[in-house]
TIGUTOR-847144 format. One record per residue (C-alpha): x, y, z. Coordinates in pm, 1 decimal. Example, Ala and Ser with C-alpha at 12.3 -4.5 7.8 and 13.67 -1.06 7.14 Angstrom:
[[1230.0; -450.0; 780.0]]
[[1367.0; -106.0; 714.0]]
This chain:
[[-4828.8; 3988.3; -1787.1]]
[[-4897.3; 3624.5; -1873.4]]
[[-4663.8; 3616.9; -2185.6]]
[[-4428.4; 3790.2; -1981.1]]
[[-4448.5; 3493.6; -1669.4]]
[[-4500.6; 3236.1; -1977.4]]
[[-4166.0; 3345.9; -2094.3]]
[[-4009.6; 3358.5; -1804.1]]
[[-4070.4; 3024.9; -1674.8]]
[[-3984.7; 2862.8; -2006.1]]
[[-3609.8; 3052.6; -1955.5]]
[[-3640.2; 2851.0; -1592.2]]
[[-3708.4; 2529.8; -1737.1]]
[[-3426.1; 2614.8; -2039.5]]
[[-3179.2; 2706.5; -1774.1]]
[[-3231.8; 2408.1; -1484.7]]
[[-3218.0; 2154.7; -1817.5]]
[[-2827.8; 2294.5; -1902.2]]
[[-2511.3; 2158.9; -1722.3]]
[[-2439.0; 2405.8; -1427.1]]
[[-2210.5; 2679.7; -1475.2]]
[[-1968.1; 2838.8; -1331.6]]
[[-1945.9; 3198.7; -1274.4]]
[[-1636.0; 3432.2; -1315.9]]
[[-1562.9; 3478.6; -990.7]]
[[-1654.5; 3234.1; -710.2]]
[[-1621.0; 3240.5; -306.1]]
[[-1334.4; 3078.8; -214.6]]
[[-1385.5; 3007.6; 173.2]]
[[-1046.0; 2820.9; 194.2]]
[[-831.2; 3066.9; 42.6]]
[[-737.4; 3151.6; 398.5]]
[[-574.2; 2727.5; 393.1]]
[[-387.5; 2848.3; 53.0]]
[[-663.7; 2675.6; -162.9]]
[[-655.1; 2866.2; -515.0]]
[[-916.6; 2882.7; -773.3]]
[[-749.7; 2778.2; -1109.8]]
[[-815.4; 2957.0; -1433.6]]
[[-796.7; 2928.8; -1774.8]]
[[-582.6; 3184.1; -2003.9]]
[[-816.4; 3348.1; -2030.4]]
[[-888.0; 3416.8; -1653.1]]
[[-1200.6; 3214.5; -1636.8]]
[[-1231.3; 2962.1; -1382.4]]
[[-1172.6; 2615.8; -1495.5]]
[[-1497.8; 2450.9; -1616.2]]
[[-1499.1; 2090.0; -1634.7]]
[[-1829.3; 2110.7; -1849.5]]
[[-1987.5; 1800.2; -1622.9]]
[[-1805.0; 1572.7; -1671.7]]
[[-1869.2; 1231.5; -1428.4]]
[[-1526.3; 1084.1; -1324.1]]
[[-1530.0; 727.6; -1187.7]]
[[-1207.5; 601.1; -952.2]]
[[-1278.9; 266.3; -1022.2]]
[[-1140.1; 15.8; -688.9]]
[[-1315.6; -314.9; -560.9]]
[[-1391.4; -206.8; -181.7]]
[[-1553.3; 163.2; -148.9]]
[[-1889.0; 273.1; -156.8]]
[[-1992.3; 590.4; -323.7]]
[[-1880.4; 877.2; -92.2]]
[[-2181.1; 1094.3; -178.5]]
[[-2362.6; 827.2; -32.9]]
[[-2173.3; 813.7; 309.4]]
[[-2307.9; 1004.1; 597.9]]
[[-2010.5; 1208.9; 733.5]]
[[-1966.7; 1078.6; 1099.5]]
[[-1640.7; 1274.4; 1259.1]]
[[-1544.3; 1621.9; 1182.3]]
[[-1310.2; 1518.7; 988.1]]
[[-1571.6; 1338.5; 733.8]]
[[-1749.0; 1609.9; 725.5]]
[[-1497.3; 1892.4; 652.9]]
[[-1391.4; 1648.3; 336.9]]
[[-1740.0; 1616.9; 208.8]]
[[-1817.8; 2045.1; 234.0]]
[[-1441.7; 2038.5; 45.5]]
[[-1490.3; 1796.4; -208.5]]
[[-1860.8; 1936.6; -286.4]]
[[-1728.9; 2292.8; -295.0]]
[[-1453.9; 2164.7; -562.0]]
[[-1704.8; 1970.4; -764.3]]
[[-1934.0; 2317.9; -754.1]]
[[-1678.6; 2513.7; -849.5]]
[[-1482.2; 2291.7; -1145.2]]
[[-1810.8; 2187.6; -1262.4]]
[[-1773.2; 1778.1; -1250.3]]
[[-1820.3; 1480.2; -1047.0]]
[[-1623.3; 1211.9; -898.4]]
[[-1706.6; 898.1; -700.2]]
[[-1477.2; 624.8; -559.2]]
[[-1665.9; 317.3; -594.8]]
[[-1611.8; -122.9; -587.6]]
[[-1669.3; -56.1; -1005.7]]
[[-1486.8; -386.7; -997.3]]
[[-1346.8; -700.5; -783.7]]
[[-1008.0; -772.9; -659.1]]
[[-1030.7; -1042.4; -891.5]]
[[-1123.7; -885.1; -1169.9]]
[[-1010.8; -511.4; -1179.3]]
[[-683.4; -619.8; -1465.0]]
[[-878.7; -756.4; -1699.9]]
[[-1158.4; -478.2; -1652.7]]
[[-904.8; -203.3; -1666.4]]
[[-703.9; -399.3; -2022.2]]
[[-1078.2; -466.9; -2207.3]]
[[-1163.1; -84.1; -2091.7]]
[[-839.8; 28.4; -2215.8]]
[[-847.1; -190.4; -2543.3]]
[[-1149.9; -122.2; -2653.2]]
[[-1248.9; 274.2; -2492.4]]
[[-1580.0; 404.8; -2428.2]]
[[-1773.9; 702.6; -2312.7]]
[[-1668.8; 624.7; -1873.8]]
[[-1427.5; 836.7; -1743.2]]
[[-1199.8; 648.0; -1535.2]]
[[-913.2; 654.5; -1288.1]]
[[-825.7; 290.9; -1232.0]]
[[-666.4; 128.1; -877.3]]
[[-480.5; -142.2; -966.4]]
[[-317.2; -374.9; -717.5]]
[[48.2; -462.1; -681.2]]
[[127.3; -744.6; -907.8]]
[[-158.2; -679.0; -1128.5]]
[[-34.8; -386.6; -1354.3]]
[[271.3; -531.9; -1497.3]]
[[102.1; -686.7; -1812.5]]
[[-116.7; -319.5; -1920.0]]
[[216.0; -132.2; -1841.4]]
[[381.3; -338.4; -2063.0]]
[[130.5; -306.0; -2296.3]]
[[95.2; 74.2; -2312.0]]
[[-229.0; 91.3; -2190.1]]
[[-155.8; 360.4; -1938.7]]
[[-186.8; 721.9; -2037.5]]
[[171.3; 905.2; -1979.6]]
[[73.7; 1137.2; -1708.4]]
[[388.7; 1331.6; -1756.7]]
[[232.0; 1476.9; -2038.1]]
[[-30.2; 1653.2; -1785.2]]
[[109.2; 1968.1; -1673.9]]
[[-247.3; 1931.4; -1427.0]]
[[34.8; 1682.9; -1202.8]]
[[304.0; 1801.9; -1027.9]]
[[484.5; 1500.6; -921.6]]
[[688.1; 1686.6; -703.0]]
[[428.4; 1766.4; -491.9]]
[[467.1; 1609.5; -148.1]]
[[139.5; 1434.0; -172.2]]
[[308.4; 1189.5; -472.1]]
[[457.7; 852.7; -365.6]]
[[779.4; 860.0; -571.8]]
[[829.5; 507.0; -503.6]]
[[538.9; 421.4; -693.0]]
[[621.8; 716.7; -977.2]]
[[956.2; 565.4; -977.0]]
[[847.0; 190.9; -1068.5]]
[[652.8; 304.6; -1308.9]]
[[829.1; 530.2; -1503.7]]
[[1002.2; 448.3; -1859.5]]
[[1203.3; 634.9; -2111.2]]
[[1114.2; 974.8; -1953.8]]
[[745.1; 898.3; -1935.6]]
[[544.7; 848.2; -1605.5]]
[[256.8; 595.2; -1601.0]]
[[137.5; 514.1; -1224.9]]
[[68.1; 750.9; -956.8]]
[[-38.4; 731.9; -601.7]]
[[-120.8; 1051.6; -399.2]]
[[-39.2; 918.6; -38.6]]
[[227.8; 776.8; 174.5]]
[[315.6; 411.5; 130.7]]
[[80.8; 131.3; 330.6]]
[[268.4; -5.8; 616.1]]
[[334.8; -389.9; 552.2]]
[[520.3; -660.8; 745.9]]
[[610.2; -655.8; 1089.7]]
[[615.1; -849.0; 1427.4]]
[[306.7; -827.2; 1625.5]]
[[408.2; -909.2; 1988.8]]
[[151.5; -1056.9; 2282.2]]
[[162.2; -842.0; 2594.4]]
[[71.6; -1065.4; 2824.2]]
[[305.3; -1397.7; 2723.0]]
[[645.6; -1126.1; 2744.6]]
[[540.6; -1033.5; 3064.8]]
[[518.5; -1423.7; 3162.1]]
[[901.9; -1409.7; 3039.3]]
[[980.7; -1158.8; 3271.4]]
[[988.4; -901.9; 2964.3]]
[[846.8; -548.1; 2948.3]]
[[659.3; -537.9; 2612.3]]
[[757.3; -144.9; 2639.6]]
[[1136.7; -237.2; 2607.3]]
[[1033.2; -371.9; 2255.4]]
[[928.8; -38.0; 2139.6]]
[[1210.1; 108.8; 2322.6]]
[[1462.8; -95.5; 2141.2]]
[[1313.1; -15.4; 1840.4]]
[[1356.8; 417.5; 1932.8]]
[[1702.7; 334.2; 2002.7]]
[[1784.2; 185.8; 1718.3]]
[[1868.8; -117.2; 1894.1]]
[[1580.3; -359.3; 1730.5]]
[[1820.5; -581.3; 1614.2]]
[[1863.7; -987.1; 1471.3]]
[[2046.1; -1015.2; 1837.2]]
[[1791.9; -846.6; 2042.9]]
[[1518.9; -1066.4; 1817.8]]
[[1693.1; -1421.5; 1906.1]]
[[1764.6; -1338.0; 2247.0]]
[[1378.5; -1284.1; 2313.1]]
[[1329.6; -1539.0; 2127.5]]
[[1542.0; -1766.6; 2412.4]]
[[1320.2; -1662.2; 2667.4]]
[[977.2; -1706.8; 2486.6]]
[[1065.4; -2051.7; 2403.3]]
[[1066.4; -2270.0; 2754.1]]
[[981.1; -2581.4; 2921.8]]
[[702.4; -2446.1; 3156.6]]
[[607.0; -2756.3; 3350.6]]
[[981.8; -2883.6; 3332.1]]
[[926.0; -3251.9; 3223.6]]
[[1236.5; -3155.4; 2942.8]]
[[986.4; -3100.5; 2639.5]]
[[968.5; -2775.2; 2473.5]]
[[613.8; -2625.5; 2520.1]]
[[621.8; -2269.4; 2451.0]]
[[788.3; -2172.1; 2135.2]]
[[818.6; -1774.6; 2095.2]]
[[701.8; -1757.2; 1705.4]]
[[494.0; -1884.7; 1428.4]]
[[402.5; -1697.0; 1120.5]]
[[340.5; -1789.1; 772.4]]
[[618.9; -1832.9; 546.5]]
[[558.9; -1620.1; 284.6]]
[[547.7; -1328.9; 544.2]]
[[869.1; -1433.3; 788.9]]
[[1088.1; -1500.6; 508.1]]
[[1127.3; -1171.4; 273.0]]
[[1033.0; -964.9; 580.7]]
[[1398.8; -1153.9; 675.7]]
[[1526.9; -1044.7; 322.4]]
[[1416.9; -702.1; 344.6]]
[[1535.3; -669.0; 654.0]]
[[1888.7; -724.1; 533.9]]
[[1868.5; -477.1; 217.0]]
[[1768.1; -831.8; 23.9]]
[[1533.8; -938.2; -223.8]]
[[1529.1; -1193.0; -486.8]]
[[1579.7; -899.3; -772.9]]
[[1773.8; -620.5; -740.7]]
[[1870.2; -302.0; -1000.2]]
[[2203.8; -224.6; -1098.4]]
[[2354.1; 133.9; -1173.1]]
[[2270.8; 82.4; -1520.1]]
[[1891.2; 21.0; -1395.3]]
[[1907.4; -337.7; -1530.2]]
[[1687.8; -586.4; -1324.6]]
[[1923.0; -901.7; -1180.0]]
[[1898.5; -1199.4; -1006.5]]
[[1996.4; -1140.6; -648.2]]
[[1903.7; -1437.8; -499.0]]
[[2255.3; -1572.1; -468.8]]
[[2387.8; -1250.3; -281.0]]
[[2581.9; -1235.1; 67.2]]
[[2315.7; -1036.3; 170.8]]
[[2015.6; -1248.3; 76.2]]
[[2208.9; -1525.1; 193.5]]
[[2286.5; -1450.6; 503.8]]
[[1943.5; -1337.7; 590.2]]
[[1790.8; -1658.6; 453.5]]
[[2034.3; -1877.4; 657.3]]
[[1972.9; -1683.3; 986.6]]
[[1555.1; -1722.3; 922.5]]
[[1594.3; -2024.4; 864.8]]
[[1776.6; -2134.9; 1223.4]]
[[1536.8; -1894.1; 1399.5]]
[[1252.8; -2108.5; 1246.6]]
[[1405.4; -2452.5; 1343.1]]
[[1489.1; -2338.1; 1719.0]]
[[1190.7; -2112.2; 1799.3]]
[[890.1; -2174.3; 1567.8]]
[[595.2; -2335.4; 1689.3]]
[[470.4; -2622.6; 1424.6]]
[[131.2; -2649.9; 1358.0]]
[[-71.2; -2963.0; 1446.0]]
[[-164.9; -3255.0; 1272.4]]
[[-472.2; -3155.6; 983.7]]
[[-449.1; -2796.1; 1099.6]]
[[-579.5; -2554.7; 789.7]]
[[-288.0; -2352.9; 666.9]]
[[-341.0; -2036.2; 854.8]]
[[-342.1; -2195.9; 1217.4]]
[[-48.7; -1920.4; 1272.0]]
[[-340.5; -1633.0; 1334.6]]
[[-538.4; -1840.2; 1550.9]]
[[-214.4; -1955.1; 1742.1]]
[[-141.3; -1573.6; 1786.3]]
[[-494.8; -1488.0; 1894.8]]
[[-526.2; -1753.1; 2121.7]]
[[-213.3; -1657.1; 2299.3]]
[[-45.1; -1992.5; 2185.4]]
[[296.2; -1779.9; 2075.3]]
[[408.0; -1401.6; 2135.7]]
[[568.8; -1311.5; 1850.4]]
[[435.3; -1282.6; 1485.4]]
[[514.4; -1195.9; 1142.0]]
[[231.1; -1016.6; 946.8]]
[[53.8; -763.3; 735.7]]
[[-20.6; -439.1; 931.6]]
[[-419.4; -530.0; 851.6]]
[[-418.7; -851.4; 1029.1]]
[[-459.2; -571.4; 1305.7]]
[[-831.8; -550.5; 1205.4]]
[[-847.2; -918.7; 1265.5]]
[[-745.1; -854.0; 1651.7]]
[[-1077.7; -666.9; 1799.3]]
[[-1163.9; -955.4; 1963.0]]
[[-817.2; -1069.2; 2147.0]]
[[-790.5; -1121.2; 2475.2]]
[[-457.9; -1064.7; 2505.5]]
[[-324.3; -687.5; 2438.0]]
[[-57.3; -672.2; 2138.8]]
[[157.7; -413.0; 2009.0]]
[[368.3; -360.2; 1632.5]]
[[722.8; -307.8; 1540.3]]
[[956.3; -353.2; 1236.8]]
[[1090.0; -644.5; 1175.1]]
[[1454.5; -650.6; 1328.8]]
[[1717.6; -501.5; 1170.6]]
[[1983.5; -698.0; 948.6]]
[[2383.5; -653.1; 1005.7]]
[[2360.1; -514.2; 618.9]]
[[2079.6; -244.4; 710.9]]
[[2139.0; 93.7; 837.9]]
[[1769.6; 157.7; 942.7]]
[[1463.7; -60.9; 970.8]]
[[1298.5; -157.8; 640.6]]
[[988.8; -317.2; 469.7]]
[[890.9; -371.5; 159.1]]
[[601.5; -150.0; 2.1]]
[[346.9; -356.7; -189.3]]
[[90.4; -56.4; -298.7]]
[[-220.9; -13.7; -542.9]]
[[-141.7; 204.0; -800.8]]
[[-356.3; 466.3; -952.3]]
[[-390.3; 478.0; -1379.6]]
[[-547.7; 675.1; -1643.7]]
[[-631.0; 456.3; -1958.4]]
[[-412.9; 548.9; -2256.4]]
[[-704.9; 508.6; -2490.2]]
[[-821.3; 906.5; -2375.5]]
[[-747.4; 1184.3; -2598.9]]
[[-479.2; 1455.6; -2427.6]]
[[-787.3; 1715.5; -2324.1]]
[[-1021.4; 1420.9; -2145.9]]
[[-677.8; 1280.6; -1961.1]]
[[-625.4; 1628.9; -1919.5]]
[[-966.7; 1668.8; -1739.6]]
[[-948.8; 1366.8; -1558.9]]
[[-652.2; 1382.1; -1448.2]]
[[-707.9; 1761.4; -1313.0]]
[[-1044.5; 1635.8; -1134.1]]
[[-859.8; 1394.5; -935.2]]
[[-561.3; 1606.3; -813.3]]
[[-824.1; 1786.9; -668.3]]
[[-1010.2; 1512.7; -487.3]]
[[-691.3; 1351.2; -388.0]]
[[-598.0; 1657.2; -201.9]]
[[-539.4; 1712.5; 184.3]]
[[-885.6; 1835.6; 354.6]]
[[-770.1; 2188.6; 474.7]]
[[-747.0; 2165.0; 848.6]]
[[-693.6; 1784.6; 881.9]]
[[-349.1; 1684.9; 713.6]]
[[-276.1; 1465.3; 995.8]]
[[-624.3; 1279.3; 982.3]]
[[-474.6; 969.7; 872.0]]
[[-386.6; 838.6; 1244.9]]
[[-731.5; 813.9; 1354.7]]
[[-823.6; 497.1; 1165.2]]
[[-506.0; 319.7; 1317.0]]
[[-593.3; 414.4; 1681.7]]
[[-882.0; 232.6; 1595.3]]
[[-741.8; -119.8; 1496.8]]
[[-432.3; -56.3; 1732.0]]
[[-473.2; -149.9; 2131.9]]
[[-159.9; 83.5; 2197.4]]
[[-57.5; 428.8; 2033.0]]
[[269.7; 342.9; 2067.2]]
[[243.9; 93.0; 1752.3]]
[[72.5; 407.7; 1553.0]]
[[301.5; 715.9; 1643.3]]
[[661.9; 521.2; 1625.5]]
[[569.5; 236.1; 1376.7]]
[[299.3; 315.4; 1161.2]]
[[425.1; 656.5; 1142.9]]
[[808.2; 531.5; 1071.4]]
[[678.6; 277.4; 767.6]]
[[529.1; 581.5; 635.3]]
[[869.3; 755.2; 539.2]]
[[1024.9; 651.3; 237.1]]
[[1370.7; 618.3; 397.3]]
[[1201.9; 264.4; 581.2]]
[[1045.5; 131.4; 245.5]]
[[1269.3; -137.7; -12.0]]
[[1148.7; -191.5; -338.7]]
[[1082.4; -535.1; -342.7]]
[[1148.5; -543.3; -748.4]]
[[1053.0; -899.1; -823.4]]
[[713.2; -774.0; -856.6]]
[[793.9; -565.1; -1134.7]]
[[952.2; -889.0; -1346.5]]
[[707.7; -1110.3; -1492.8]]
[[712.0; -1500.5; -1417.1]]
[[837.6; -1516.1; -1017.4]]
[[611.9; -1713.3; -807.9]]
[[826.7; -1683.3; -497.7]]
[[613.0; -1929.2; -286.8]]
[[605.3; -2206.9; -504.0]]
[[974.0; -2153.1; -664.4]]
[[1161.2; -2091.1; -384.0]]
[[998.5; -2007.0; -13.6]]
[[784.9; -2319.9; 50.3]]
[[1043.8; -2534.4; -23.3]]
[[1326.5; -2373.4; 185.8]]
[[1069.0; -2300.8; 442.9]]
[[1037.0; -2714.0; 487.4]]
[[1362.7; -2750.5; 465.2]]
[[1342.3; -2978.5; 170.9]]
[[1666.7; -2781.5; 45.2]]
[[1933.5; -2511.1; 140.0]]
[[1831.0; -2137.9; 45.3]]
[[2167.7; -2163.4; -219.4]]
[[2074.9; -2506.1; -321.4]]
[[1725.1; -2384.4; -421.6]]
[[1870.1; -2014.4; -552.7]]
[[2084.0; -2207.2; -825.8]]
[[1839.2; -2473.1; -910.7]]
[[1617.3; -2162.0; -1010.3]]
[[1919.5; -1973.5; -1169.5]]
[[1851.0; -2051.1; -1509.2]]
[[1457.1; -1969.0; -1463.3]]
[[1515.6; -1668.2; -1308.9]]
[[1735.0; -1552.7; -1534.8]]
[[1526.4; -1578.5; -1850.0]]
[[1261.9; -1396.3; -1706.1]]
[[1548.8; -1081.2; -1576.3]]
[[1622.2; -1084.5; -1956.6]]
[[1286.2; -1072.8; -2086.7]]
[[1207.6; -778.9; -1869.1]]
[[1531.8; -594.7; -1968.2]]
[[1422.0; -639.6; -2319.5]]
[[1123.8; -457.6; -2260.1]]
């Protein structure tokens, strides 16, 4: 009896030192949300071997390590343990890296390999260099990626395809970007209902005409000693002017219909829209004061100093502590437009090309899985806007508008290296040191050699 309980706890120890395995058949308690257990040929379920997969971005924390505080939380941890049970792997999004520093972590990784397992976020901006490089795996090699599978941002799977090949992915909707962030309180000193903003907006009716005619009765003379002291607007120029452009079906590059970049800076379009920002700046815009630090716009919108505001959707988060109550809307629309647009300006999600087909093939399986819906809470994704948002008016008609790809613009500068739009065009314009066309020729000849070096390539 003691060899026989010597043997058997030396099969324990044998057994807890091996990777876990996977049986044949496994419960599956969300078959009844469609959830299927993949196989092999051979009808075994898919085994991973252990395999640690890091998504590598510059803000999360591991999510093993985060206690599940909403219902929601928790349902995703139970799913994404039960997946990494049953697949036999791990995966963890974690700040691997810095906002700084995540291209040139991701090109030396990619370079040089090594024994990580990576997914790589890379910011807007930032993976124009490695793409050009081939340093991203083709992940329409992967028949583990279906890209199209609603989850898939085709914007994203659009930019970064080439010659049949598909490089970046991203498995959710667009971020919401630019809009006008308008102060409750200062519209109703104008004898305006902040809800006939939104309404305008569900009409269609959000317009470059409705804009400038608030405008006129934000900006007034409200002691009447003939001096302007209320001005409706103030925003920073690198966010009022392209949300202008956009707004008009402009931007600075453009594709043609042989899906050639050109210079579109010198359009009707992009005109007109530039010309019309810039006499809604010089009538209406608040200036800032003498010394102020170049982002006096926020604090002149939290303070209550103007109503209306140009900005990122996450300048929300900056807002807890407003006294004022605020709400979000699309920039107007353009005479040019049919619908209200913005301009997209996502992280995109990479495989290193330096993996072998059956570890991209592994990796690339293990994160389709995590990226996946929770079963039960597809339409989770509201609850962290109701947070930053004062009204849910700005979540269910904006946010949830920006979301739809017929609302996003590709804003295809990005994609062409060499364009530094605030220092080569919008600061300038923006002071009025020279007329948007005077500015768009004197950068002709620039722009152009860097529309034919990324043709080339």
């Amino acid at each position: 009896m003691k060899r026989y309980l010597a043997l058997f706890l030396s099969l324990v120890m044998i057994l807890c030192a091996l990777p876990l395995a996977i049986a044949e058949d496994v419960e599956n308690p969300y078959e009844d949300d469609g959830i299927v257990i993949y196989r092999d040929a051979d009808g075994n379920v898919i085994d991973l071997g252990g395999m640690e997969i890091t998504v590598c971005d510059w803000w999360s924390s591991d999510w093993h390590d985060d206690e599940p505080t909403t219902a929601a939380g928790e349902a995703t941890y139970d799913y994404r343990t039960w997946l990494e049970e049953t697949y036999n792997f791990k995966i963890v999004q974690r700040n691997a890296t810095t906002w700084n520093d995540s291209p040139s972590d991701f090109t030396n990784f990619a370079t040089t390999g090594g024994d990580e397992n990576y997914v790589w976020i890379l910011r807007a901006g930032a993976y124009l260099a490695p793409f050009k490089a081939g340093l991203f795996y083709d992940l329409s090699t992967l028949d583990c990626l279906n890209f199209s599978d609603e989850k898939w941002n085709g914007t994203v799977t659009g930019l970064l395809s080439k010659d049949g090949g598909i490089y970046g992915m991203r498995p959710e909707k667009a971020e919401p970007r630019k809009g006008v962030f308008f102060n409750k309180r200062l519209l109703n000193d104008a004898g305006v209902d902040p809800e006939e903003i939104y309404d305008l907006q569900a009409k269609g009716e959000w317009t470059w005409e409705a804009f400038e005619a608030l405008c006129e009765k934000l900006t007034r003379d409200t002691d009447n000693d003939g001096v302007i002291d209320r001005y409706a607007m103030m925003s920073f120029s690198s966010h009022l002017l392209p949300a202008a452009l956009v707004s008009n079906g402009a931007g600075f590059v453009q594709v043609d219909e042989n899906g050639k970049y050109y210079n579109a800076a010198e359009t009707d379009a992009f005109l007109e829209a530039m010309n019309w920002v810039m006499d809604m700046v010089s009538k209406y815009e608040m200036k800032a004061p003498e010394g102020a630090e170049w982002n006096y716009f926020e604090s002149a919108f939290i303070n209550g100093e103007v109503a209306l505001q140009v900005h990122e959707d996450y300048f929300a988060g900056s807002l807890a502590n407003m006294e004022d109550d605020y709400g979000f809307v699309f920039f107007p629309k353009g005479p040019r437009a049919k619908t209200y647009l913005y301009a997209p300006s996502d992280n995109i999600m990479v495989i290193p090309a330096c993996y072998d087909a059956d570890r991209a093939w592994k990796i690339a399986f293990a994160y389709n899985l995590f990226t996946n819906p929770t079963p039960g809470y597809t339409d989770d994704w509201k609850n962290g806007y109701y947070q930053k948002y004062r009204d849910e008016r700005a979540v269910d008609e904006t946010i949830t508008m920006m979301r739809e790809p017929e609302h996003q613009f590709v804003w295809y500068s990005d994609m062409v290296t060499g364009y530094d739009l605030g220092s080569q065009y919008i600061w300038d314009v923006y002071a009025q040191a020279t007329t948007p066309a005077e500015k768009a020729e004197s950068m002709r000849g620039t722009w152009q050699a860097y529309i034919d070096e990324a043709n080339a390539n």
